[in-house]
N, C-alpha and C positions, 0 to 999 in steps of 0.2 A: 454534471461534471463529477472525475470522484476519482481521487487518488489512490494509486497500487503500486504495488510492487510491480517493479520490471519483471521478473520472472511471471508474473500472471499474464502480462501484455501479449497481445495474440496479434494477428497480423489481421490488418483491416480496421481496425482500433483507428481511433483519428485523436488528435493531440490538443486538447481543451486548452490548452497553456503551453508557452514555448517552453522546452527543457533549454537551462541554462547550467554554465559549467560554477565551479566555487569563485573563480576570478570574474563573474557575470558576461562571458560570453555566451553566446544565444548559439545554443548544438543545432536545434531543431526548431521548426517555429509553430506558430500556433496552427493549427489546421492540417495539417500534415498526417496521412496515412501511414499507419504502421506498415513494413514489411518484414518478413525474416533477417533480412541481411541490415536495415535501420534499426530493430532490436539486437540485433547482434554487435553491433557499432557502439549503442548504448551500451551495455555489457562491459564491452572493452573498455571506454569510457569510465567505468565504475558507477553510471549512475542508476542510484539504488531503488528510485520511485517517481514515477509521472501521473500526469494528470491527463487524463480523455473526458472526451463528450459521452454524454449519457450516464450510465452504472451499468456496466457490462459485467462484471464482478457482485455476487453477492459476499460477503466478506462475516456474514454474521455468523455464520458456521464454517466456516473456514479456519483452520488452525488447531481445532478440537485437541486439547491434549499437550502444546506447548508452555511453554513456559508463561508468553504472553498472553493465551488464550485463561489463565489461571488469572493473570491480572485483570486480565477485562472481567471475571468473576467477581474479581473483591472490589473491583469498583464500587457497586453498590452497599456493602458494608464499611467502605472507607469513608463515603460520603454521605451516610448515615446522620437523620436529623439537620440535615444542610437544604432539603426541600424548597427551602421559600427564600434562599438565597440565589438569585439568576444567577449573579456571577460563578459563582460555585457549579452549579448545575452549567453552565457553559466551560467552564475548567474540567468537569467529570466528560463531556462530551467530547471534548476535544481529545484528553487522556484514552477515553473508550475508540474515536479514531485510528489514535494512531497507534495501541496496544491490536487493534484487529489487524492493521496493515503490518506490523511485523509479524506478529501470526501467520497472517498467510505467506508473508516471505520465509519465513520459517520452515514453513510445510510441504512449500513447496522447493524449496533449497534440498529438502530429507527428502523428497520425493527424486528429485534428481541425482542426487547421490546413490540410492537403493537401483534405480534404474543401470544406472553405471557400473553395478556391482554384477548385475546380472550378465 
């Protein structure tokens, strides 16, 4: 399972977890295929990131160059000497998560944009 940006979500993607709205209604439920027109709902919706089955998305190089992709950098010198702390080491992992997933929502937000311009 492995969380992304809406904008990465492709059609045929199936839904690891129900998307819920902020008030915890349930938009979508767990197991559900992505299509064009159910990514495009979410959109309107505003919602910024879901969870699929699998890891469809490689995320480790993705974003190259953002802002956040800078942060996932200093991760390791922020957390510097903290090795043999788990908890620590599970706070940098999860930071390292969710600095990739804006990343790619980033990049590919600038991708779309530039597309638009053309």
């Amino acid at each position: 399972m492995q969380k992304i940006p809406l904008k990465l979500a492709r059609p045929g993607m199936k839904l690891a977890k129900p998307v819920v709205s902020d008030s915890g209604m349930t938009l979508m439920a767990e197991g559900m295929e992505l299509s064009d027109g159910l990514i495009m709902r979410l959109e309107n919706m505003k919602v910024e990131r879901i969870v699929v089955q699998g890891n469809p998305v490689d995320l480790a190089g993705v974003g190259g160059g953002t802002k956040f992709a800078e942060r996932v950098e200093r991760l390791d010198h922020l957390f510097r000497g903290l090795d043999g702390d788990g908890w620590m080491m599970e706070v940098k992992g999860h930071l390292r998560s969710y600095f990739q997933i804006k990343a790619a929502a980033q990049e590919a937000e600038e991708a779309e944009k530039q597309a638009k311009e053309r």
